[in-house]
C-alpha positions in Angstrom: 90.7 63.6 113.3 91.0 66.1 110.7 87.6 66.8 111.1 87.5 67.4 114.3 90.5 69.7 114.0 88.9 72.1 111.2 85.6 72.1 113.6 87.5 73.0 116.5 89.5 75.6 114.7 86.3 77.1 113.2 84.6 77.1 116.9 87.8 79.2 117.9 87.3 81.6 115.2 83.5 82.4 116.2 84.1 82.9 119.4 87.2 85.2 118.5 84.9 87.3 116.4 81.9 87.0 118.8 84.0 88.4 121.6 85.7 91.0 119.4 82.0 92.1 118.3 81.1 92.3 121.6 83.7 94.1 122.6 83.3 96.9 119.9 79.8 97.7 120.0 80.1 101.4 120.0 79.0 103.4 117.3 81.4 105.0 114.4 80.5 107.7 112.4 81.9 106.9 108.4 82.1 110.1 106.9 83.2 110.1 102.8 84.6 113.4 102.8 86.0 115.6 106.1 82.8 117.6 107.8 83.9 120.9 106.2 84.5 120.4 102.7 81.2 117.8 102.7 78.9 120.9 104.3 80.8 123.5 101.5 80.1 120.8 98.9 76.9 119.3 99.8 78.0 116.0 99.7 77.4 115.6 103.6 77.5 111.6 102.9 78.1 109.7 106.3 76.8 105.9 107.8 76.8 105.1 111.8 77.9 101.5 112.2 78.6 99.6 115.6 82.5 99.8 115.1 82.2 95.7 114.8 80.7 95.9 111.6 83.1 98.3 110.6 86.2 96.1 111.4 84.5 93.4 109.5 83.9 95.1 106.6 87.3 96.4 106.4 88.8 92.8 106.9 86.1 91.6 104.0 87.9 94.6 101.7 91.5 93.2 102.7 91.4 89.5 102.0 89.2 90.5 98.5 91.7 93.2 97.5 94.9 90.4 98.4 93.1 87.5 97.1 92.6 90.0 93.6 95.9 91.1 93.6 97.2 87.6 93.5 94.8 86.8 91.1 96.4 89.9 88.7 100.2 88.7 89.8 99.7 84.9 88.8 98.2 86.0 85.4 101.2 85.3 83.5 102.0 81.9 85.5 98.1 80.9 84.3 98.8 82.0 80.7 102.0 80.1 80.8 100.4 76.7 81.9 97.8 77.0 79.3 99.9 77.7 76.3 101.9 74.7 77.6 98.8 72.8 77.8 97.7 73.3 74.5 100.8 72.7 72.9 101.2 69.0 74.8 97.8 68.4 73.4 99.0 69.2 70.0 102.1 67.2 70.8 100.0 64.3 71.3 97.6 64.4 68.1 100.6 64.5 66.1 102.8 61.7 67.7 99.5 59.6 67.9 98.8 60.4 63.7 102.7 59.3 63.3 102.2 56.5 65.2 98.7 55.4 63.0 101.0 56.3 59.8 103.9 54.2 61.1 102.0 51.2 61.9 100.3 51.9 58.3 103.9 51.7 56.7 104.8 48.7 58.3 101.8 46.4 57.4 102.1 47.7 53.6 105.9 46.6 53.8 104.9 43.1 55.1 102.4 43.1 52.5 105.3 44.1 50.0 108.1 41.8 51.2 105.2 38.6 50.8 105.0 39.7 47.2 
């Protein structure tokens, strides 16, 4: 069922974008810099895209900037759960050694008392 769901859901969202393409197949000029100051400069530097391509690029830039920024926000929650991490495992080597040295300590006081 779940399956079917995510197919479904998929199949909605290509058709979305399908008609939104077709919908927005007019071309855009992209200009870096406005027309004057590019001509006074010589940086004239300017793409024509159908104006789909432009909406999907700038949706691309949006979820990869947000998915970034989280990355940056979380940083310290990451660095957190590793220190923690590593000081379990350190935990654990030294109640395991304690543990080897206690059950030591109790055989050589058997071996003592039967003396």
């Amino acid at each position: 069922m779940m399956i079917f769901l995510r197919y479904l859901f998929l199949g909605l969202l290509a058709l979305c974008l399908l008609v939104l393409a077709l919908a927005n197949r007019g071309a855009v000029t992209l200009r870096l810099l406005p027309e004057e100051i590019g001509t006074r400069l010589g940086l004239d530097l300017s793409i024509t895209l159908p104006l789909f391509i432009v909406l999907f690029i700038a949706i691309a830039m949006g979820l990869l900037i947000g998915f970034v920024w989280e990355w940056l926000r979380e940083h310290k929650h990451r660095a957190e759960a590793r220190s923690e991490r590593s000081q379990k495992e350190r935990l654990q080597k030294e109640l395991s050694k304690t543990r080897a040295a206690s059950d030591q300590d109790e055989v050589l006081a058997l071996l003592g008392d039967a003396r």
